[in-house]
DOVO-555876 format. One line per 5 residues: number of its first residue (from 1); their letters; for each residue x, y, z of C-alpha. Coordinates in nm, 2 decimals, always signed. Each point is the difference from the previous one (the first is absolute). Layout:
NUM = a = X:Y:Z | ... .
end
This chain:
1 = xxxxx = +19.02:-6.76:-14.71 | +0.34:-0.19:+0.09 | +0.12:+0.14:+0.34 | +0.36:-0.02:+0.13 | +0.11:-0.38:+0.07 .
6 = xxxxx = -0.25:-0.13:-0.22 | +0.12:-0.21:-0.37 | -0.06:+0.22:-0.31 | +0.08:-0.20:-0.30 | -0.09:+0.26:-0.22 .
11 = xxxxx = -0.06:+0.40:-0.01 | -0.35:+0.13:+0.09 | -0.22:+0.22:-0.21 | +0.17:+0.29:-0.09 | +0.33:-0.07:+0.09 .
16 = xxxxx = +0.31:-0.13:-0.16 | +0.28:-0.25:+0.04 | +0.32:+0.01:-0.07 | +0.24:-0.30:+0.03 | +0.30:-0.01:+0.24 .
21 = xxxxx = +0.21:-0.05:-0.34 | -0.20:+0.29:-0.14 | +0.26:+0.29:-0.15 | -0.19:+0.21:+0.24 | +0.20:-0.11:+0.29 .
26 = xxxxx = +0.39:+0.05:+0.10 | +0.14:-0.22:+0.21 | +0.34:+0.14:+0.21 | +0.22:-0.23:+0.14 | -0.02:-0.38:+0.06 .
31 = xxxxx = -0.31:-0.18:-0.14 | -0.11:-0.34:-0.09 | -0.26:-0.16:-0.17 | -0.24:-0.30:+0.07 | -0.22:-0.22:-0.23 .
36 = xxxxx = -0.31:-0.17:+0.05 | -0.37:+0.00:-0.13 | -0.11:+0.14:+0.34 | +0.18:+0.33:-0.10 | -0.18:+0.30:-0.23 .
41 = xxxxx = +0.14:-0.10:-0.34 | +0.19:-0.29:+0.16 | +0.33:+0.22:+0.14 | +0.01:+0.17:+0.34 | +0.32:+0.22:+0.13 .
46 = xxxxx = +0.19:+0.04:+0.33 | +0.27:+0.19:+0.18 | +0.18:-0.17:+0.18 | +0.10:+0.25:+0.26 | +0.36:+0.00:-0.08 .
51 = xxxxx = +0.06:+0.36:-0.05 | -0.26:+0.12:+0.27 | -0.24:+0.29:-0.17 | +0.30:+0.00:-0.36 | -0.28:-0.29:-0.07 .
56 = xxxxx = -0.31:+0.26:-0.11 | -0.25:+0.03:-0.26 | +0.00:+0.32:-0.17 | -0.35:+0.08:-0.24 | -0.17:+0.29:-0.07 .
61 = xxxxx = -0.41:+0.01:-0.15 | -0.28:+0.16:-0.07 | -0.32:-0.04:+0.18 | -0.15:+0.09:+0.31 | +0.01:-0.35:+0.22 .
66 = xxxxx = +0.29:-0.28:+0.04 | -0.02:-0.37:+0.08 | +0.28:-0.23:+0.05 | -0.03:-0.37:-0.07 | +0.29:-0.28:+0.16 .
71 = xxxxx = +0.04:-0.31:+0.22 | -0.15:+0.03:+0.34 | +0.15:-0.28:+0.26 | -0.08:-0.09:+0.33 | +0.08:+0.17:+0.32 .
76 = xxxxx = +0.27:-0.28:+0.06 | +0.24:+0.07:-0.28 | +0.30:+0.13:+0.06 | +0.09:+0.11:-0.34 | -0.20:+0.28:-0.09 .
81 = xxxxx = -0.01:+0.32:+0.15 | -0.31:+0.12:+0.21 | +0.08:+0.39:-0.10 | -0.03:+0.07:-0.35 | +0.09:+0.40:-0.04 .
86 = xxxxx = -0.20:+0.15:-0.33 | +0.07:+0.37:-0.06 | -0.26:+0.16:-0.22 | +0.10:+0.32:-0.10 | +0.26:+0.05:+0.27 .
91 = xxxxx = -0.24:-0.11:+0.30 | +0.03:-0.31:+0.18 | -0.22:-0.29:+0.02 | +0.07:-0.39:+0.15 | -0.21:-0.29:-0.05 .
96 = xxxxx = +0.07:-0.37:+0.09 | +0.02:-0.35:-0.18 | -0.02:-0.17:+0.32 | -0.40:-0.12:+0.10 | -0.19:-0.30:+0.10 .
101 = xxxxx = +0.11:-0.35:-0.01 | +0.03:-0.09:-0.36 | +0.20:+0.11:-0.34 | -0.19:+0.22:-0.24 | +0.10:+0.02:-0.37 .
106 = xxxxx = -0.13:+0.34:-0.18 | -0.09:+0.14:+0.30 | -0.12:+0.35:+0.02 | +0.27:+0.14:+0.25 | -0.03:+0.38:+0.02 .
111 = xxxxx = -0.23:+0.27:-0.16 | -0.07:+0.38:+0.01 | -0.28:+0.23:-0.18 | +0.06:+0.30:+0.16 | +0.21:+0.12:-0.23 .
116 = xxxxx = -0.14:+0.29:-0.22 | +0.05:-0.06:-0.41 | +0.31:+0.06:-0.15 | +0.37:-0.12:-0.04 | +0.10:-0.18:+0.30 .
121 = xxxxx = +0.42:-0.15:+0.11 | -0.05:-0.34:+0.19 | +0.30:-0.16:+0.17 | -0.04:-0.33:+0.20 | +0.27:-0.17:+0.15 .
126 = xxxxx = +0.05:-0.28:+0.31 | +0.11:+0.20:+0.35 | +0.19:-0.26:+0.18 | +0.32:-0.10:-0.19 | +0.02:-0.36:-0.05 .
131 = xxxxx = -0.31:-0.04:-0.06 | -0.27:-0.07:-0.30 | -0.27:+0.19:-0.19 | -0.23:-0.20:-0.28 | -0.16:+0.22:-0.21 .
136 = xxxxx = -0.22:-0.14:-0.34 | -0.21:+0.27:-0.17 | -0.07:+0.37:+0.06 | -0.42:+0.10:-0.08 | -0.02:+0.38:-0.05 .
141 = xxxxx = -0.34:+0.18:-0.03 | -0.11:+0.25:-0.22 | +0.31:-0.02:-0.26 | -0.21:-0.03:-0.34 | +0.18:+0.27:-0.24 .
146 = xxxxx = -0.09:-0.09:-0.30 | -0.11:+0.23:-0.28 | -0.24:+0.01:-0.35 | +0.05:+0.26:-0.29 | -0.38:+0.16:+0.00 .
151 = xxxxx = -0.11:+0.16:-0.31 | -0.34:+0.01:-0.20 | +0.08:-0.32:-0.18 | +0.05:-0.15:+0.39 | +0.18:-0.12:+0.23 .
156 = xxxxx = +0.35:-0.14:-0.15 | +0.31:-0.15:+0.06 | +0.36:-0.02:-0.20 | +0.13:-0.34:-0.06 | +0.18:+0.02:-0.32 .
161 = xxxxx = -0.33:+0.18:-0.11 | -0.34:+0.16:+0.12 | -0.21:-0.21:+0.19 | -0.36:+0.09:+0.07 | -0.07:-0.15:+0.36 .
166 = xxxxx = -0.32:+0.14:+0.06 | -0.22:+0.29:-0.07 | -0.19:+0.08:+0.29 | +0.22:+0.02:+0.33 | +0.20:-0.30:+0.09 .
171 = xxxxx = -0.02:-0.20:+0.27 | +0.28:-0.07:+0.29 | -0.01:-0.36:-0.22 | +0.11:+0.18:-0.29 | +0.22:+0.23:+0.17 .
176 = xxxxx = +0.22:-0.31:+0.15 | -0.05:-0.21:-0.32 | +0.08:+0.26:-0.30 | +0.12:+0.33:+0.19 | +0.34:+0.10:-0.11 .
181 = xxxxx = +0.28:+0.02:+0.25 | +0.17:+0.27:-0.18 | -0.07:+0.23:-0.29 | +0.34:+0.09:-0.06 | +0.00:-0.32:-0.23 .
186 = xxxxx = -0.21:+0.17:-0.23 | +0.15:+0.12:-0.33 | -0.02:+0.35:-0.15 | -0.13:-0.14:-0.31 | -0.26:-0.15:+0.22 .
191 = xxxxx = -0.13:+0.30:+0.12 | -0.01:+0.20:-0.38 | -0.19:-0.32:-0.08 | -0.24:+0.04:+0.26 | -0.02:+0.42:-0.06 .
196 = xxxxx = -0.16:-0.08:-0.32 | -0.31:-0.14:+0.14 | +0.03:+0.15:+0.38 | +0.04:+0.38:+0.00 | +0.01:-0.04:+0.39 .
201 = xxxxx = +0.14:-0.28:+0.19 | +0.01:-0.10:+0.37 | +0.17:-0.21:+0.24 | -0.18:-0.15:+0.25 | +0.10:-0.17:+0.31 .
206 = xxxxx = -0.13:-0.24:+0.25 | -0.07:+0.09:+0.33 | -0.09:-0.24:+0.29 | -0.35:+0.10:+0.19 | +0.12:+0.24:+0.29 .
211 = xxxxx = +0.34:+0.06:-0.14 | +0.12:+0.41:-0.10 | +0.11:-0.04:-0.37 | +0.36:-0.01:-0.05 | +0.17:+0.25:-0.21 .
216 = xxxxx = +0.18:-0.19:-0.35 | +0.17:+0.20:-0.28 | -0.16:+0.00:-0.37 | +0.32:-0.14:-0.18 | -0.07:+0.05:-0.39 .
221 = xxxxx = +0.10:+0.24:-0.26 | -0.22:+0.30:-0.03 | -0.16:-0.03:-0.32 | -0.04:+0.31:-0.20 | -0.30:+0.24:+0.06 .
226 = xxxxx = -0.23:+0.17:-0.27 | -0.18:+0.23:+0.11 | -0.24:+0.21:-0.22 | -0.16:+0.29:+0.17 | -0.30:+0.24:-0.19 .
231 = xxxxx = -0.06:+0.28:+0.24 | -0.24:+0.35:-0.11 | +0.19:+0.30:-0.16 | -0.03:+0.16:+0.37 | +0.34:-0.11:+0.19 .
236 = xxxxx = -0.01:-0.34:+0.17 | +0.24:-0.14:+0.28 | -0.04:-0.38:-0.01 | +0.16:-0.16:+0.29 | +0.03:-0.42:+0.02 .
241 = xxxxx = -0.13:-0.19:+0.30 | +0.28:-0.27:+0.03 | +0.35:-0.01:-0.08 | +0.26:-0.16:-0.30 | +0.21:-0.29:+0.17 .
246 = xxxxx = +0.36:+0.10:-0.09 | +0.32:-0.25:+0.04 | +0.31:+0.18:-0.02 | -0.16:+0.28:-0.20 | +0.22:+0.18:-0.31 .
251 = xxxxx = -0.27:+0.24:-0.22 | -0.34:+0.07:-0.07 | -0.12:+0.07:-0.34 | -0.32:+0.21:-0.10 | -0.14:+0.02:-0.34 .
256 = xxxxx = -0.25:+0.26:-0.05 | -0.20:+0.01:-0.30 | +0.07:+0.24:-0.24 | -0.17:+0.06:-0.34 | +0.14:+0.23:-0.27 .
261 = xxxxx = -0.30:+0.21:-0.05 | +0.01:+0.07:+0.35 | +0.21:+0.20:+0.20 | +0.10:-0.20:+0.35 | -0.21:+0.10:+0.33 .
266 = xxxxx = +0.16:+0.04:+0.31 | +0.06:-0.30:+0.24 | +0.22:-0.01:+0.31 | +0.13:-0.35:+0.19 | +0.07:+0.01:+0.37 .
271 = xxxxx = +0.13:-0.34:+0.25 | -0.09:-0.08:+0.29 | +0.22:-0.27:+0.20 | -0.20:-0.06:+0.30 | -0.38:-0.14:-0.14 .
276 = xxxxx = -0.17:+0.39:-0.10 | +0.11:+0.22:+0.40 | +0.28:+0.15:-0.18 | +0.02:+0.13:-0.41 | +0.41:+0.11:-0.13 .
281 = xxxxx = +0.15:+0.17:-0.30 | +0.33:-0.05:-0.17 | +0.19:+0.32:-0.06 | +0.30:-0.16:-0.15 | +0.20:+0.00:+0.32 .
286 = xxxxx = -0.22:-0.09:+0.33 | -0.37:-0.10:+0.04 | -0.28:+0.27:+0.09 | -0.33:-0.02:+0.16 | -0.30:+0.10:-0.21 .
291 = xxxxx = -0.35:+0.09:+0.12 | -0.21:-0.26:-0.20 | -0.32:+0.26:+0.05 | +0.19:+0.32:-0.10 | -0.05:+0.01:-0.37 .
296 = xxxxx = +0.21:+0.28:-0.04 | +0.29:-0.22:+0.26 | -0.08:-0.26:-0.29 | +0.05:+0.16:-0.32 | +0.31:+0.18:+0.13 .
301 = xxxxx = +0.22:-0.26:+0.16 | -0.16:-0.35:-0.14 | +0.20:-0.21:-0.17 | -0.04:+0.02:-0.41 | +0.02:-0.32:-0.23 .
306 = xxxxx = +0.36:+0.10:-0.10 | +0.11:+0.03:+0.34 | -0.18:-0.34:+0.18 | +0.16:-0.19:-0.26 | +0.37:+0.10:+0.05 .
311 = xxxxx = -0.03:-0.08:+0.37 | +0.25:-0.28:+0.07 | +0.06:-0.23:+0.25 | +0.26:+0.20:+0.19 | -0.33:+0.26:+0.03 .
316 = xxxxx = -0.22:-0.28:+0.13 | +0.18:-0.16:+0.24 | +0.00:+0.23:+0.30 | -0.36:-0.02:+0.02 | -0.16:-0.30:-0.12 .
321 = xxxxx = +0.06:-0.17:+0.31 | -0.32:-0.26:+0.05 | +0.05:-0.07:-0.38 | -0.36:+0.20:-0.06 | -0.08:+0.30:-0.20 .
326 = xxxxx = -0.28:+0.15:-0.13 | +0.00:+0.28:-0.28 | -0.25:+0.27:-0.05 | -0.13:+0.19:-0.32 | -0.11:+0.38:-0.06 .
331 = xxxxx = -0.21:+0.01:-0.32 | -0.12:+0.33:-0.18 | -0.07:+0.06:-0.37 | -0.17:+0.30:-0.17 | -0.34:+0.10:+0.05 .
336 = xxxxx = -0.03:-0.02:-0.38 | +0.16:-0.30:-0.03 | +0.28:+0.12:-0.17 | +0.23:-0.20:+0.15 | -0.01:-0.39:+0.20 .
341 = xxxxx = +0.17:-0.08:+0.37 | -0.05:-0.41:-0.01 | +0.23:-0.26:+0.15 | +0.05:-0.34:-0.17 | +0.21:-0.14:+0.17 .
346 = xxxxx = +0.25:-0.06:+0.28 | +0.27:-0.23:+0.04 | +0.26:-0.06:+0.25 | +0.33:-0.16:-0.08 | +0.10:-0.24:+0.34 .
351 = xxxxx = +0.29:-0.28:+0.08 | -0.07:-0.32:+0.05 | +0.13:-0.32:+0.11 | +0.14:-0.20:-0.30 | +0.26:-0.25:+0.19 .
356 = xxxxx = -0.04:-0.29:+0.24 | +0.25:+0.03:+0.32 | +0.34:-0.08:-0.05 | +0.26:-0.03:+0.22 | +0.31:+0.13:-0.02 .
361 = xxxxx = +0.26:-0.03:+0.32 | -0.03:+0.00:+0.39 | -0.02:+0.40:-0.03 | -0.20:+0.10:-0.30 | -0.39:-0.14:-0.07 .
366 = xxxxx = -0.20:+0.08:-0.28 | -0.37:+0.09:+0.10 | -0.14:+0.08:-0.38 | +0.21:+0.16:-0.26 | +0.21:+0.22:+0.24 .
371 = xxxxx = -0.08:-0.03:+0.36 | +0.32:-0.05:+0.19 | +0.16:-0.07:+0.34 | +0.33:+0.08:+0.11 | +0.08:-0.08:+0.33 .
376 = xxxxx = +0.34:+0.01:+0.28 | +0.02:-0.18:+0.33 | +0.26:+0.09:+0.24 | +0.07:+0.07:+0.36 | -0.39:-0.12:+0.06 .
381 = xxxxx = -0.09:+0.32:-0.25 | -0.18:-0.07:-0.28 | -0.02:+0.27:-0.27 | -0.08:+0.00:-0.36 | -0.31:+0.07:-0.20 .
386 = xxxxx = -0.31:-0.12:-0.24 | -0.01:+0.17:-0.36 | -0.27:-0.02:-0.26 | +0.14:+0.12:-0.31 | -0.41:-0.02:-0.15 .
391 = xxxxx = -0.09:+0.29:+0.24 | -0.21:-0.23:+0.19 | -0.06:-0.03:+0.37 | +0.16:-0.26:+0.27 | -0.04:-0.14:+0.32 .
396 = xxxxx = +0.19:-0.21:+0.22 | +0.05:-0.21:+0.31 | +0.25:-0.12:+0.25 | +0.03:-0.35:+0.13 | +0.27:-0.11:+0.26 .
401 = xxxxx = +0.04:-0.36:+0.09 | -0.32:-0.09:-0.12 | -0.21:+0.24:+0.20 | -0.10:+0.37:-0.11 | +0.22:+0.31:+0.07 .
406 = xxxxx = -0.12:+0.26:-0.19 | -0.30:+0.07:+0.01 | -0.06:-0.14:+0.28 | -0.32:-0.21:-0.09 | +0.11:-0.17:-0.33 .
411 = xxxxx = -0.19:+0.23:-0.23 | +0.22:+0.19:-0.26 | +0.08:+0.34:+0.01 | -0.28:+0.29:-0.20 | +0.12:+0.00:-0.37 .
416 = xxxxx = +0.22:+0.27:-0.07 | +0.16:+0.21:-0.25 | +0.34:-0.14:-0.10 | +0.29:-0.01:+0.08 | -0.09:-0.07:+0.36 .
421 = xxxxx = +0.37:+0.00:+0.22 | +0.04:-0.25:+0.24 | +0.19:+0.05:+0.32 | -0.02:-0.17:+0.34 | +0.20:-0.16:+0.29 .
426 = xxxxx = -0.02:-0.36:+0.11 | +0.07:+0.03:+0.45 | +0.17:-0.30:+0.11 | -0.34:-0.09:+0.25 | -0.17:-0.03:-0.33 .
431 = xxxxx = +0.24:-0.25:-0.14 | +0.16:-0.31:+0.12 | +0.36:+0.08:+0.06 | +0.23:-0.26:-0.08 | -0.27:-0.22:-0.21 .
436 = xxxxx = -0.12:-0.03:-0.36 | -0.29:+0.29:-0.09 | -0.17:+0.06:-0.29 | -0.13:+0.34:-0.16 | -0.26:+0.01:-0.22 .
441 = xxxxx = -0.13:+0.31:-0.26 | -0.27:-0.08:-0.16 | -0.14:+0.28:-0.20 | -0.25:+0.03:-0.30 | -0.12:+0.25:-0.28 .
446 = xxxxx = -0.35:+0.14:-0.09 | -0.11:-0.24:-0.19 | +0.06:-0.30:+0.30 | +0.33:-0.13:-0.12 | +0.21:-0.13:+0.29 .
451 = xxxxx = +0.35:-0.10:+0.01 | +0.25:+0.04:+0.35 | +0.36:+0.10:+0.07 | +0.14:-0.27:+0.30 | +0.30:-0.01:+0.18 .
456 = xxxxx = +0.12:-0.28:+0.25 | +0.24:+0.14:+0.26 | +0.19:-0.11:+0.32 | -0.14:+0.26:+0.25 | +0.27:+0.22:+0.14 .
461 = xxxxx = +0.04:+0.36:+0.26 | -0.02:+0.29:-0.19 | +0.17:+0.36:+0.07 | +0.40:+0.05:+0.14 | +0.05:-0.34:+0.17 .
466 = xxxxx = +0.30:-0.03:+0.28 | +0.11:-0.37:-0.01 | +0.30:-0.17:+0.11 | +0.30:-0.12:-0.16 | -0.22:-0.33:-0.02 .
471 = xxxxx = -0.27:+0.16:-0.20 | -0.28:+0.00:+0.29 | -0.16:+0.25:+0.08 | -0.03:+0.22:+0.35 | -0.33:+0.16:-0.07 .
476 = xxxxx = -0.32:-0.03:-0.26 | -0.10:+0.25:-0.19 | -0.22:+0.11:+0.25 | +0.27:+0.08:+0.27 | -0.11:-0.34:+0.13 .
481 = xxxxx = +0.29:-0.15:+0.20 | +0.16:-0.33:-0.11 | +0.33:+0.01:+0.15 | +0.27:+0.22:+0.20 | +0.31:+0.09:-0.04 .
486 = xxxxx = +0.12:-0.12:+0.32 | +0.35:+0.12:+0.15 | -0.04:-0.17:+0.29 | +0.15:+0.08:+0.36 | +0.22:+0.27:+0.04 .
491 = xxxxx = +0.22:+0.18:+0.26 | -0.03:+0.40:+0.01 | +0.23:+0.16:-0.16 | +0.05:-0.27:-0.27 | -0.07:+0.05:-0.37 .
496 = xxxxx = -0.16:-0.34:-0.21 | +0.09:-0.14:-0.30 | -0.11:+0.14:-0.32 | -0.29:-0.20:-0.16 | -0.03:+0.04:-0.37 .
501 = xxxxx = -0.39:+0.03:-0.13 | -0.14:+0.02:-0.33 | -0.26:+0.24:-0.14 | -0.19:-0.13:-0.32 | -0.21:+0.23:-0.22 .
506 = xxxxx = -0.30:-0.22:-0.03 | -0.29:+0.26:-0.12 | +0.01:-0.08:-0.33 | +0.12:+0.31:-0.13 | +0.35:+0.19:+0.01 .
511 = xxxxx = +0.03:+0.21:+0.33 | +0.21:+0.28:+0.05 | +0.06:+0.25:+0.30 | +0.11:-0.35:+0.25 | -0.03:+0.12:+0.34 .
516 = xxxxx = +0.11:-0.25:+0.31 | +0.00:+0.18:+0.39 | +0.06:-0.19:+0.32 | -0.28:+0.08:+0.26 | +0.22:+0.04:+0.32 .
521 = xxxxx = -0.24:+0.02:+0.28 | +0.25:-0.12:+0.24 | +0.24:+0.28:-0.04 | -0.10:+0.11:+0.33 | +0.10:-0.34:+0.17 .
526 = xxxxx = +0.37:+0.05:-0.14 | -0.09:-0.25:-0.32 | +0.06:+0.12:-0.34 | -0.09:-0.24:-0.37 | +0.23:+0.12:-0.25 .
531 = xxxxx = +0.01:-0.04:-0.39 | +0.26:-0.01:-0.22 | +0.00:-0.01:-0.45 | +0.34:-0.22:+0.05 | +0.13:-0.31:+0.21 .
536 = xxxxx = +0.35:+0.12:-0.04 | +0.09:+0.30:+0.15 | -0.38:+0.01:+0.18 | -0.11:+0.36:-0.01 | -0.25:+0.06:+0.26 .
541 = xxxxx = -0.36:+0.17:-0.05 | -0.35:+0.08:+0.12 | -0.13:+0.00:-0.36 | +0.13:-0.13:-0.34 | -0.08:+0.17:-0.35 .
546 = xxxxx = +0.01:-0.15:-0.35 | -0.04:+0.23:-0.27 | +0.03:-0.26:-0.26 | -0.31:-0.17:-0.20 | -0.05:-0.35:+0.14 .
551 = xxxxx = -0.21:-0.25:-0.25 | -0.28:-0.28:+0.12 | +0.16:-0.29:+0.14 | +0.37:+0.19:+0.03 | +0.18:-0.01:+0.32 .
556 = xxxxx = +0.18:+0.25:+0.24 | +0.25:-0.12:+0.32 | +0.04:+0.20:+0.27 | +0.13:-0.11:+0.34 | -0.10:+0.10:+0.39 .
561 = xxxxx = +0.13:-0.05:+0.30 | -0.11:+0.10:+0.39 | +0.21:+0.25:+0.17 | +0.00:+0.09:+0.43 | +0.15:+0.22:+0.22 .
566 = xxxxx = +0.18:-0.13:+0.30 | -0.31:+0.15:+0.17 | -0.26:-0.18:-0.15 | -0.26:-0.12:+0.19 | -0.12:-0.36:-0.02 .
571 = xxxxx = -0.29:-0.01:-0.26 | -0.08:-0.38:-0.03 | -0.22:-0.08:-0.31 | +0.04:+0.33:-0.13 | -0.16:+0.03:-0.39 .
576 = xxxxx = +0.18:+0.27:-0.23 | -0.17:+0.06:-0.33 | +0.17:+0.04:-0.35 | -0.21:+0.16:-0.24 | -0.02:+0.06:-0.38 .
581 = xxxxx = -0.20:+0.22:-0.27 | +0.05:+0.07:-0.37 | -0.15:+0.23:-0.25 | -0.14:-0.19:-0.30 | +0.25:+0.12:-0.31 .
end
């Protein structure tokens, strides 16, 4: 087993390598390549250092252990840092590329196990600006996730039609050799095909000794189910033990069987949304709960053929939330056979995906066939919101400068019901003010299709900003200080110079209700600040109202000026505060 400082040319059992050109990894800020045969797949990257810890690599994998491979150099260099910061998951980790006496190319330069299986957010980046990083490969452990369609005929894959990889249960070998990445790929026709031979069908998924399966969605169009049920003449609940995968779902049809000799038993339908705890009704307006066991509960308020099949959509959607249902029959025909009660069939009607992404402008993606984003960025607020038009389910994530921001761990947000709104504030210590940012949405649908909403943006305050005539500011958006209005020296009794200040609405939405009030706490000492709405005659006040709407980004003047009494006391370096507040319009 390689240990930190050793060479490792290539990745040990069980784990993988991915090259430092791999897609996998982001590079932020200023990087440069090498070439040579001594680097993994002859290219090796650098920061150089220019733009201190702006120079990071940004990744996120699956897996449960990390290993990163670059240039090691002697402990005389000068160029490369001896305090590599790597922040897994938000914690904080340092490892060197400084040791011995000697260069070493592919070397082994940091590694961790301890981390339990799952999705993990790496960012690596050199500490001491000005100086270098090499990095040439990342291995990661235990991020097989590949998958085989299992049915009686075997174990199959999709590539442009069914393959038979094996009939007993594959190997890891087959797994990384024939596994599919994704079974989205696979065609609805594909599946029909594959119903006439395979009633049932599985997928099955590769799972690294010692590792807790991962979760992965079953992304295929439910095929229709015939089911064909003989029960005695005595009444018969028959309840199924797994549920129908649904994808946006808009009907179910049952067909009973009826024969015109025969009059029709009796059969009842009743849902359940949440895998067999809970069984619901439809009365035509809301769903009700029904006692599976009460036959009377059954008969009564179960759901007859006429009335399962003009559910619609709009009915469905409040409570098919995991996509699952299951449905339930009550059977009963005569004791003398005078009648039948048999189910041939049931068939559920669902959406699908039927387009490739598109895209259409800087503020509208298309997921599938309808899944939308719409999003505004002003004053640091971002608002807007994700639509699927299918009645699917969408998730989403927020990236700022490269690193996560919400959540903070680089995982996506649980899939939820859309529309899902989106609404939060960007806080100027989470930004650099005055410098280039970029924001980053990236969001996907149920079925894994993943397209992002990104802004670039000169980060600014946000909230009523006081700023000379200059433009600069006297205060963040915090209340932190930048600069004073400074009146300078002045003899009791005297009254300044008025100063004229600007207020700019910078919220990112149209204020109303303006409120500005000078805090004199000197009043005492004989010193009095004063405010005034005009230059020109300047009419004196503690506090000054606007009533009027004010808009992002528009401007209000007002001017001030100190007042003192001819028995004012000396107050040297005195501070008086001007304050402001708004109501949001």
């Amino acid at each position: 087993m390689a240990i930190v400082g050793q060479q490792l040319l290539e990745p040990e059992e069980g784990w993988r390598r991915y090259d430092d050109r791999d897609s996998l990894l982001r590079y932020f800020g200023t990087w440069k390549t090498i070439t040579g045969s001594t680097h993994y797949n002859s290219t090796l990257l650098y920061a150089d250092g220019s733009s201190g810890d702006l120079n990071y690599i940004y990744f996120s994998f699956e897996g449960k252990a990390l290993r990163v491979i670059g240039l090691q150099q002697n402990t005389d260099s000068t160029l490369v840092d001896n305090n590599i910061v790597i922040e897994i998951n938000g914690s904080i980790f340092s490892f060197t590329a400084l040791r011995g006496n000697y260069v070493v190319s592919q070397c082994l330069l940091f590694e961790t196990d301890i981390l339990p299986y799952g999705v993990h957010s790496v960012k690596i980046y050199p500490k001491t600006i000005g100086k270098r990083f090499f990095i040439d490969a990342i291995d990661i452990y235990g991020d097989i996730n590949k998958k085989f369609i299992f049915s009686p005929i075997g174990y199959q894959k999709w590539d442009s039609a069914w393959q038979t990889i094996s009939t007993s249960a594959p190997t890891k070998q087959d797994f990384e050799t024939y596994g599919m990445d994704d079974v989205s790929i696979i065609p609805e026709s594909a599946w029909v095909e594959l119903a006439q031979s395979s009633p049932t069908v599985e997928i099955v998924s590769y799972v690294p000794t010692g590792n807790n399966p991962t979760s992965f969605q079953s992304i295929y169009t439910e095929l229709v189910r015939n089911v064909e049920m003989n029960a005695l003449p005595l009444g018969q609940t028959v309840i199924p033990v797994s549920d129908i995968k649904t994808y946006g779902l808009q009907s179910i049809t049952a067909n009973i069987v009826e024969n015109s000799q025969l009059q029709k038993g009796i059969i009842r339908f009743t849902l359940s949304f949440d895998e067999g705890s809970t069984w619901k009704s439809h009365n035509g307006t809301d769903w009700i709960p029904i006692n599976i066991n009460d036959k009377n509960d059954f008969l009564t308020n179960g759901l007859t053929k006429e009335s399962i099949n003009s559910l619609a959509a709009s009915d469905f959607g409040s409570q098919v939330n995991n996509g699952n249902i299951r449905v339930a029959y009550y059977l009963e025909e005569h004791i003398r056979d005078t009648d039948i009660a048999q189910v041939e069939s049931l068939q559920t009607d669902n959406l699908t995906p039927t387009e490739t992404t598109e895209i259409s402008d800087m503020a509208l993606y298309i997921l599938n066939t309808e899944s939308t984003i719409n999003v505004t960025f002003e004053g640091n607020t971002v608002q807007g919101q994700i639509t699927d038009e299918d009645a699917g389910r969408v998730q989403y994530r927020v990236i700022l400068n490269g690193a996560p921001y919400y959540p903070n761990d680089g995982s996506f947000t649980q899939l939820q019901p859309s529309p899902i709104n989106i609404e939060f504030k960007l806080r100027n210590n989470e930004i650099v003010v005055g410098q280039n940012n970029t924001l980053r949405i990236e969001f996907k649908d149920y079925w894994g299709n993943t397209d992002y909403w990104e802004a670039n943006f000169i980060g600014t305050y946000a909230g009523i900003m006081f700023s000379d005539p200059s433009g600069d500011y006297y205060t963040t958006d915090l209340g932190e200080l930048l600069k004073y209005l400074d009146f300078g020296i002045m003899i009791a009794g005297q009254t300044s110079l008025q100063n004229e200040i600007t207020l700019t609405n910078k919220y990112g939405y149209t204020v109303q209700n303006l409120n500005v009030k000078a805090l004199n706490t000197m009043i005492g000492n004989g010193i009095k600040l004063e405010l005034s709405k005009t230059d020109t005659p300047f009419v004196a006040e503690d506090t000054l109202t606007y009533d009027q709407l004010i808009n992002h980004e528009e401007m209000v003047k007002f001017y001030v000026r100190l007042g003192t009494q001819i028995t004012a006391t000396p107050a040297s370096g005195a501070v008086l505060e001007i304050r402001a507040n708004a109501d949001e319009a």
